[in-house]
C-alpha positions as CSV (number, residue, x, y, z in Angstrom):
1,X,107.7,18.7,40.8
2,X,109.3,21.2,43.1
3,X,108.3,25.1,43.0
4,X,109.9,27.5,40.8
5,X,109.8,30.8,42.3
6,X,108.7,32.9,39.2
7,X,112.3,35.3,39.3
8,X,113.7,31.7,39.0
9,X,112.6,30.8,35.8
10,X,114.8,33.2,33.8
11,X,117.2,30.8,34.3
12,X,115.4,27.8,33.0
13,X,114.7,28.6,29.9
14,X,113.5,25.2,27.8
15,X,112.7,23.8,31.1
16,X,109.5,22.2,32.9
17,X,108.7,24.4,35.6
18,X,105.7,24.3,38.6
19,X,104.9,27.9,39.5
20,X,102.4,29.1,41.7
21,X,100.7,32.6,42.5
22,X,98.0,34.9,42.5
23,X,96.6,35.9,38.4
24,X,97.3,39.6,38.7
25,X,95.5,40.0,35.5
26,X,93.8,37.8,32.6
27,X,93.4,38.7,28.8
28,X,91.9,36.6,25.9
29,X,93.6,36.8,22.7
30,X,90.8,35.0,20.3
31,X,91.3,31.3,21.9
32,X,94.3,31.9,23.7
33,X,94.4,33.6,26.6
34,X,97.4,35.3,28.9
35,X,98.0,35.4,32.3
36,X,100.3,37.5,34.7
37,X,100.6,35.5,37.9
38,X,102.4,37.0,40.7
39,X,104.5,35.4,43.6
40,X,106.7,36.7,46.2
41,X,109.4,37.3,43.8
42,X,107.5,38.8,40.7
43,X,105.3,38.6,37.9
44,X,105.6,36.3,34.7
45,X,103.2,35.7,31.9
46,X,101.5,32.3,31.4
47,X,100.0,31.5,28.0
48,X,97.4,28.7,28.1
49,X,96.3,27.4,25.0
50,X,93.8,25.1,24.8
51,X,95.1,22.3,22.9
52,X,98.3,22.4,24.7
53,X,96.4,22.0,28.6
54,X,95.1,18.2,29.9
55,X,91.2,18.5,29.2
56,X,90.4,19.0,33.1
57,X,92.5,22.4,33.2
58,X,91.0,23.4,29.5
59,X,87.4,23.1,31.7
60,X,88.7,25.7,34.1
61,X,89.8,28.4,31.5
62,X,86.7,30.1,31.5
63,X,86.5,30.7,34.9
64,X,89.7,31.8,35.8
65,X,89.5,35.8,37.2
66,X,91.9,37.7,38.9
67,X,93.5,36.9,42.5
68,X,92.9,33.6,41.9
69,X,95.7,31.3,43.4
70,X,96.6,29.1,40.8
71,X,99.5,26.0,40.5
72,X,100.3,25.9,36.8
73,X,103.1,23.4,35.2
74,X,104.0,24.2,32.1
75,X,107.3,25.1,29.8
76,X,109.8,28.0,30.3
77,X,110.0,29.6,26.9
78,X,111.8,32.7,25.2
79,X,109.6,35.3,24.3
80,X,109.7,37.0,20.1
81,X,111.6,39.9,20.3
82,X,108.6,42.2,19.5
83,X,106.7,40.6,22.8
84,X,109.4,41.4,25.0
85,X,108.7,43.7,28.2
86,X,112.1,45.5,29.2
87,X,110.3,47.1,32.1
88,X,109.5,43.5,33.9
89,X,112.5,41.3,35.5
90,X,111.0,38.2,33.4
91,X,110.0,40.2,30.3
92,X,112.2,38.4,27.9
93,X,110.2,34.9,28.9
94,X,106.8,33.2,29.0
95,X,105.8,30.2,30.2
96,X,103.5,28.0,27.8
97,X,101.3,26.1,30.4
98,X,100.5,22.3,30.2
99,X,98.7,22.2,33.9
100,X,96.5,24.5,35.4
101,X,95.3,23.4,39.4
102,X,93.1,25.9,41.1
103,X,93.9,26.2,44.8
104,X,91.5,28.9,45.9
105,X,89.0,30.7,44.0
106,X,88.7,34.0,44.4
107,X,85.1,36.7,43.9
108,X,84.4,39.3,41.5
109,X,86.9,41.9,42.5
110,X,85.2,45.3,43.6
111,X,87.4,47.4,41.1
112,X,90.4,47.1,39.7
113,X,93.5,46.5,42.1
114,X,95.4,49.6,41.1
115,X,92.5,51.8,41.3
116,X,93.7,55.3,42.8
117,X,91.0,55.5,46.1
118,X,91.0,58.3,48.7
119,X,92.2,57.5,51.6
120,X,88.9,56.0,53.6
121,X,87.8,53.6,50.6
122,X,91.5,52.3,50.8
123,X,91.2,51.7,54.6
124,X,87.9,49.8,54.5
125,X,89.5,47.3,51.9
126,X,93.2,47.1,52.7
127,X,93.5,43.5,53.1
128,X,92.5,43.4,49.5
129,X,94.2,47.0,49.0
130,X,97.7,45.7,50.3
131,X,98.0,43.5,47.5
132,X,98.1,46.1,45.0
133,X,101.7,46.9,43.4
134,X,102.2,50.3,45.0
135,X,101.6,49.5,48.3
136,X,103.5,46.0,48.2
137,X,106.3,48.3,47.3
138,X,106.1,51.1,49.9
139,X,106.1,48.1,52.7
140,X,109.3,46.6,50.8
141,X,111.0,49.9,51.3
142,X,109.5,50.2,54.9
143,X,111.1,46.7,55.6
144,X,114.4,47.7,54.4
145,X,114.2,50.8,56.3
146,X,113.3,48.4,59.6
147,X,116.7,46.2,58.5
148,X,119.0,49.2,57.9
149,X,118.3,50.4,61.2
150,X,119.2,47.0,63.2
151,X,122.1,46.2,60.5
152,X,123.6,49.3,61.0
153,X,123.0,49.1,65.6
154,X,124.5,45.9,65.5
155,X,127.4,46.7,63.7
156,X,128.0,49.5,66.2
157,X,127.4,46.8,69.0
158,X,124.6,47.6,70.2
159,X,122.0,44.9,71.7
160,X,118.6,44.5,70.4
161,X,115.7,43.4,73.3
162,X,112.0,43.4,73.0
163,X,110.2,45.7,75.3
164,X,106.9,45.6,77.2
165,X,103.8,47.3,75.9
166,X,101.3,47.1,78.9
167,X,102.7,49.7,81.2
168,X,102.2,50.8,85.1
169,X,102.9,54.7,84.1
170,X,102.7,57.3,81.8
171,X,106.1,57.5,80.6
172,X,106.0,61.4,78.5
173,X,103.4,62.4,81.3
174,X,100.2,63.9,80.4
175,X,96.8,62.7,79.1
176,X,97.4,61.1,76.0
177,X,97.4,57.3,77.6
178,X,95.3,54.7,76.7
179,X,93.8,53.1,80.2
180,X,93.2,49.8,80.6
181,X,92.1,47.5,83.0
182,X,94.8,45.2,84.2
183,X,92.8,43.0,86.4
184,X,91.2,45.1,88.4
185,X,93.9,47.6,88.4
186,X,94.5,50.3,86.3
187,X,97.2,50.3,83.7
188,X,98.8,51.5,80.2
189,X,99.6,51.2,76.6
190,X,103.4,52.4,76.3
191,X,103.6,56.1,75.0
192,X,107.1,55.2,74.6
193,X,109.9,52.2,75.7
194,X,112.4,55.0,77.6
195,X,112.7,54.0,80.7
196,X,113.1,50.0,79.6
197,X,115.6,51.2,76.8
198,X,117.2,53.5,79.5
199,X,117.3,50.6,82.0
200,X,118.8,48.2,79.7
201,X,122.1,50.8,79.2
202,X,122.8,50.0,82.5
203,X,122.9,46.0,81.2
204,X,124.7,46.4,78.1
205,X,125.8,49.9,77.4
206,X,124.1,49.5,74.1
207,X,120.6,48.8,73.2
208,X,117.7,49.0,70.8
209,X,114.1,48.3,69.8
210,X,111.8,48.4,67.7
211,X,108.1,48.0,68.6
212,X,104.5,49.8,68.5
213,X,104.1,52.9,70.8
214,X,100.3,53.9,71.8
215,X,99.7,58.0,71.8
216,X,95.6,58.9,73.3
217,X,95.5,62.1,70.7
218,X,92.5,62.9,69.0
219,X,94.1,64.2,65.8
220,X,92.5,63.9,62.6
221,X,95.4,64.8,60.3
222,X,97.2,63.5,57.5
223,X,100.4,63.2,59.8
224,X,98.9,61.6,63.2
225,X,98.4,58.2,63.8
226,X,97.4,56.5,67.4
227,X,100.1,53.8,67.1
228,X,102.8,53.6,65.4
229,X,106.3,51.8,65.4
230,X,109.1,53.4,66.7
231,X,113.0,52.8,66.0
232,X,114.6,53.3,69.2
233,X,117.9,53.5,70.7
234,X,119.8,54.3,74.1
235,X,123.7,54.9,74.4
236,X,125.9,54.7,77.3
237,X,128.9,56.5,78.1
238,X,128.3,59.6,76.1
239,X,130.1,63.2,76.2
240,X,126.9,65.1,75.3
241,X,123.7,64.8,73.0
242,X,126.1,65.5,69.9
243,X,127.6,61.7,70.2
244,X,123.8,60.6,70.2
245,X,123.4,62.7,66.8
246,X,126.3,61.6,65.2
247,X,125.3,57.9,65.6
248,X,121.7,59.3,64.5
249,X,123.3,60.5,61.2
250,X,125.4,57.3,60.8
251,X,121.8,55.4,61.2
252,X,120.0,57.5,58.5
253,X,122.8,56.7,56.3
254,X,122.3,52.9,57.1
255,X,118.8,53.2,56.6
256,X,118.8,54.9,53.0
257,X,121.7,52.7,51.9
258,X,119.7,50.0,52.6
259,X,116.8,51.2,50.9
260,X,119.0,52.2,47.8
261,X,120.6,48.4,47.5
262,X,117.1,46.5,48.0
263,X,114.2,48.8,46.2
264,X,115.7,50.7,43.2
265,X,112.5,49.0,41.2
266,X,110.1,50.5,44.2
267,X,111.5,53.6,44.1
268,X,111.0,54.0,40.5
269,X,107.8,52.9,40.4
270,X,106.0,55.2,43.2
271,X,108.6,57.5,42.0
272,X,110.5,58.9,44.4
273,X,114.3,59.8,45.4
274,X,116.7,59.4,47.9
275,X,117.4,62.4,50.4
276,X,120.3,64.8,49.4
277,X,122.8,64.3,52.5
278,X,125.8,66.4,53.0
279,X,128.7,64.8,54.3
280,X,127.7,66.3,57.6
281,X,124.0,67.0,58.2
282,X,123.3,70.8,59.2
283,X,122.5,72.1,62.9
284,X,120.5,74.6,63.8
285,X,119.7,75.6,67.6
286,X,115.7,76.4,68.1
287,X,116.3,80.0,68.3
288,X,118.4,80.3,65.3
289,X,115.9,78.5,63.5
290,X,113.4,80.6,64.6
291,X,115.5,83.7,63.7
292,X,115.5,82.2,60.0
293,X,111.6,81.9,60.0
294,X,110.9,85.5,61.4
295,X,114.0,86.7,59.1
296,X,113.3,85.0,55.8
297,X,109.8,83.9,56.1
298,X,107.9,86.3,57.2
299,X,106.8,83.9,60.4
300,X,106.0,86.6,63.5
301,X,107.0,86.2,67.4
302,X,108.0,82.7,66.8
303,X,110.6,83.1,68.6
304,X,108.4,83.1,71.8
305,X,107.3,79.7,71.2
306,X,108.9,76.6,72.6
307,X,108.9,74.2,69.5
308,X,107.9,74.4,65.7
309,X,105.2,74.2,64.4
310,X,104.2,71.4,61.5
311,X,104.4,74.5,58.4
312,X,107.4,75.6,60.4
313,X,109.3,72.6,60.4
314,X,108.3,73.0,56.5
315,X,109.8,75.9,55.4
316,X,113.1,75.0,57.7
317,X,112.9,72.0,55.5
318,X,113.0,74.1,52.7
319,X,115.5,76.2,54.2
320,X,117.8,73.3,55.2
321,X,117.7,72.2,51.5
322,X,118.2,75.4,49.7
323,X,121.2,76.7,52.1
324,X,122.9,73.1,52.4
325,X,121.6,71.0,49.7
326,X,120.4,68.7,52.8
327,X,116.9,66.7,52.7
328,X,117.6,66.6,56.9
329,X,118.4,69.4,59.8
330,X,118.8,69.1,63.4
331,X,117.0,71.1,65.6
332,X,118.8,71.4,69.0
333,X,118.2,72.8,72.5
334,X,114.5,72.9,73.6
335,X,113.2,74.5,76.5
336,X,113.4,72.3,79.3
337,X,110.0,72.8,80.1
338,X,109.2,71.4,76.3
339,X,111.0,68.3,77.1
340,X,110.5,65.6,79.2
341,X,111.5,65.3,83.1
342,X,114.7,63.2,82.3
343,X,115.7,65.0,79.6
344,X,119.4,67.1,80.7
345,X,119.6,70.5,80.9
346,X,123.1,72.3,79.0
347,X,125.2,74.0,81.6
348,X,126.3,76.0,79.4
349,X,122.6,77.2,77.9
350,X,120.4,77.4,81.0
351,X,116.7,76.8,80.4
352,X,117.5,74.7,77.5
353,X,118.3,71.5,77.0
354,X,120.8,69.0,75.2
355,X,118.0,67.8,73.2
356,X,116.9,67.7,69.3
357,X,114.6,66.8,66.9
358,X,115.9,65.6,63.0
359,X,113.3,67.3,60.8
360,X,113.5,65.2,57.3
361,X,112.2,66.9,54.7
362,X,110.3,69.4,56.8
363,X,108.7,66.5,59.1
364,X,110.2,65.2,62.2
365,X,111.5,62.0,62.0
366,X,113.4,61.5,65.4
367,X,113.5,63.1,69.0
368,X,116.5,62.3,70.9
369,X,119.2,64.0,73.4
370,X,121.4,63.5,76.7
371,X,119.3,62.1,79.7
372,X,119.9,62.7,83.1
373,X,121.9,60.2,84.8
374,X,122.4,61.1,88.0
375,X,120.0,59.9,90.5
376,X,119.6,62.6,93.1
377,X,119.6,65.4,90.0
378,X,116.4,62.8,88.3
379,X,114.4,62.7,91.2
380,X,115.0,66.8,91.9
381,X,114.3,67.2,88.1
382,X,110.8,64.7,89.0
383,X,109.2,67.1,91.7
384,X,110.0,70.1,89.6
385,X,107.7,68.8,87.0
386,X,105.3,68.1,89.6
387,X,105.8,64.4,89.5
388,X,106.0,61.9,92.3
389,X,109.5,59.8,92.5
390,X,107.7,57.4,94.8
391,X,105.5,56.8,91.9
392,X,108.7,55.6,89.5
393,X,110.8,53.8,92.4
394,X,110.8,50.6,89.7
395,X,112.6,52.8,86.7
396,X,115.1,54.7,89.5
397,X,116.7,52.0,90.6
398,X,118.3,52.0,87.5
399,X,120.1,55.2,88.5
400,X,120.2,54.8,92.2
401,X,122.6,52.3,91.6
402,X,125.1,53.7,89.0
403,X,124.1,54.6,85.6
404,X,127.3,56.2,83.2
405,X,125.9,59.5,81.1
406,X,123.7,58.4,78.5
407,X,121.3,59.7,75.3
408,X,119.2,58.6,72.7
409,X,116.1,58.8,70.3
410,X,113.2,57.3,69.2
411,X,112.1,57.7,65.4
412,X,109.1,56.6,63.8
413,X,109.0,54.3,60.9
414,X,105.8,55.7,59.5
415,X,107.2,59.3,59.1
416,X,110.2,58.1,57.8
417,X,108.4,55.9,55.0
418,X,105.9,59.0,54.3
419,X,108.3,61.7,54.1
420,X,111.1,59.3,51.7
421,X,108.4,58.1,49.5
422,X,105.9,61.2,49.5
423,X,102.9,60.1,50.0
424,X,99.5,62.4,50.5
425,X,99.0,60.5,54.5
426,X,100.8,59.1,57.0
427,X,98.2,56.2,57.0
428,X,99.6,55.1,53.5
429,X,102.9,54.4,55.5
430,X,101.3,52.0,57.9
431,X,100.3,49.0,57.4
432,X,97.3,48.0,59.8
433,X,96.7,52.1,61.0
434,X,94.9,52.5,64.2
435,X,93.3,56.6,64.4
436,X,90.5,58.1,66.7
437,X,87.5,56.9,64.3
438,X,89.0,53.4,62.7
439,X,90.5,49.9,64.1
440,X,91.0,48.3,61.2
441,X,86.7,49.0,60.6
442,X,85.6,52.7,61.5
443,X,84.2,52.4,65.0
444,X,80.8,53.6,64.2
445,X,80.2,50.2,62.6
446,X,81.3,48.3,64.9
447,X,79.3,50.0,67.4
448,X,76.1,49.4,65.2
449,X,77.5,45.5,64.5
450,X,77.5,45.7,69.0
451,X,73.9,46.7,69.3
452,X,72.7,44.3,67.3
């Protein structure tokens, strides 16, 4: 008999079904006992009595534990009105088994699946952890956050290309790289995909990608991971950086609509809300925001300072949501020696720069702006920050040979999914997190696993 996906057997009420999952949980009723077996699509409660199973599935009763996989046939049936469960998709049926097949057995569990565990005990079991109900949901809503992004970019014609990780430079500059040896010669991990994404506009106008970045910072913080994935896109043919923030706004939207149509059920259970957006999102340039803090915060000489700091970017949060009912804020015109060597200076504001950040509920989410398109002005702007052009002949030719005024950002998903669904660390909102002390095992064990 062909599967039934278990969301599928409201419908066949009075039917033979063959459903198959993992037994979230068992409980013995005198003789009879109840099982909740999960699938992709849900949860449904299996009844086995004894002297309705074939006698090789009564033999396996007693053994049956949770997370084993299991194939049962059996009968869809309507549950009494007193058993029904109004907070389960498939609480008003039950589904009186006739077959039970075992197709992997599964050990003792350590604790209970749902057990609250701080945040190092979670890590050093999350392929077990990951199956739990709370984290299954937060990577639902990260995986309509990931498709409300590219739904929204292709709608707007943009084109989505995958872009290289192993890299020949630092792309942001500095000393947070991971080196590695490219066969005999030295190489990278990609920091970031700008100069592909900005190298691509010149193919299609257009583009996007979404893929892991690589950032060598020894942080150990509740907000810093060493890879994570970033939502990135590049725009040709752009006034200034307020066209890039306007199709940044029109992507947030995208991205919480889509969250809002696929994971109402999520939301509710980690419980958590969608972000209060204005019609248009506030703007605030980096010294009026810092005005605010030293004004209305109490926060001293910040205005000497060329970026926000993480409590900062907190109480503008707080700011943002008290003076515009807005869960997000722009942050606009950083120095230029804050931003990166291709990042475009405003005319019109010397020493800082068409650039932002979107804080989202007092985190940044996304760091975008205007680029500099014009050759001779990139290379000038490449020697200022002390930085060879010889060294980046591959990315220039992009410009030397005609490249129309362009802008974009790059987000991360992580933030994003931490910041909408509230969690206590950014490592709850990633799925396989890499930090300075842990690849999937802390590093310290697999250096004593190495030595022996």
């Amino acid at each position: 008999m062909k599967r039934t996906l278990i969301i599928e057997t409201i419908r066949k009420v009075g039917q033979a079904v063959t459903v198959k999952g993992w037994v979230n949980a068992r409980r013995d009723m005198g003789k009879i006992v109840f099982v909740d077996l999960r699938d992709r699509s849900g949860l449904a409660q299996i009844v086995l009595v004894p002297s309705e199973l074939d006698a090789r599935s009564d033999e396996l009763l007693d053994g049956l534990r949770p997370e084993f996989v299991l194939e049962i046939k059996g009968i869809v049936n309507e549950r009494g009105e007193k058993q029904r469960n109004p907070n389960l998709a498939t609480g008003n049926i039950e589904i009186l088994a006739k077959e039970i097949k075992i197709l992997a057995r599964a050990e003792t569990l350590p604790y209970e699946l749902d057990s609250e565990l701080n945040i190092e005990a979670y890590l050093d079991n999350l392929p077990f952890n990951l199956r739990a109900e709370k984290q299954r949901a937060i990577f639902k809503v990260q995986a309509a956050l990931i498709e409300g992004f590219r739904k929204i970019l292709l709608k707007k014609n943009f084109v989505e290309f995958a872009c290289p990780k192993i890299v020949a430079g630092a792309t942001e500059g500095g000393a947070n790289v991971f080196k590695i040896d490219y066969f005999g010669h030295q190489a990278y991990l990609a920091q970031s995909p700008q100069f592909y994404k900005q190298i691509m506009v010149g193919v299609y106008e257009r583009v996007f990608s979404i893929g892991n970045v690589y950032r060598a910072e020894e942080h150990d913080t509740s907000r810093h991971i060493n890879e994570y994935t970033s939502l990135d896109f590049e725009m040709g043919f752009i006034k200034d950086h307020r066209e890039v923030m306007k199709m940044v706004d029109a992507v947030a939207r995208a991205m919480m609509l889509e969250v809002e149509k696929k994971c109402g059920a999520e939301l509710k259970l980690l419980q958590a809300t969608l972000p209060a957006m204005p019609k248009k999102l506030p703007t605030l340039k980096l010294r009026q925001a810092q005005k605010i803090l030293e004004e209305q915060f109490g926060e001293k000489d910040c205005s000497k300072e060329p970026d926000l700091e993480p409590h900062q970017e907190r109480l503008i949060g707080e700011y943002a949501k008290r003076q515009f009912n807005s869960d997000f804020i722009f942050i606009t015109h950083y120095p230029v020696e804050k931003r990166p060597m291709y990042t475009f200076e405003d005319p019109k504001d010397k020493g800082f720069t068409r650039s932002f950040d979107l804080l989202f509920r007092g985190a940044e989410i996304v760091t975008g702006g205007q680029r500099i398109h014009e050759y001779e002005k990139l290379k000038s702007n490449m020697i200022k920050f002390g930085l060879n052009p010889d060294n980046f002949q591959f990315y220039l030719q992009a410009f030397k040979y005609g490249m129309p005024p362009e802008g974009g950002i790059g987000m991360g998903l992580e933030r994003v999914t931490w910041q909408l669904l509230g969690l206590d660390n950014i490592k709850r909102a990633t799925l396989f997190p890499r930090d300075k002390s842990r690849i999937d095992e802390p590093l310290n064990k697999q250096d004593e696993r190495d030595k022996r």
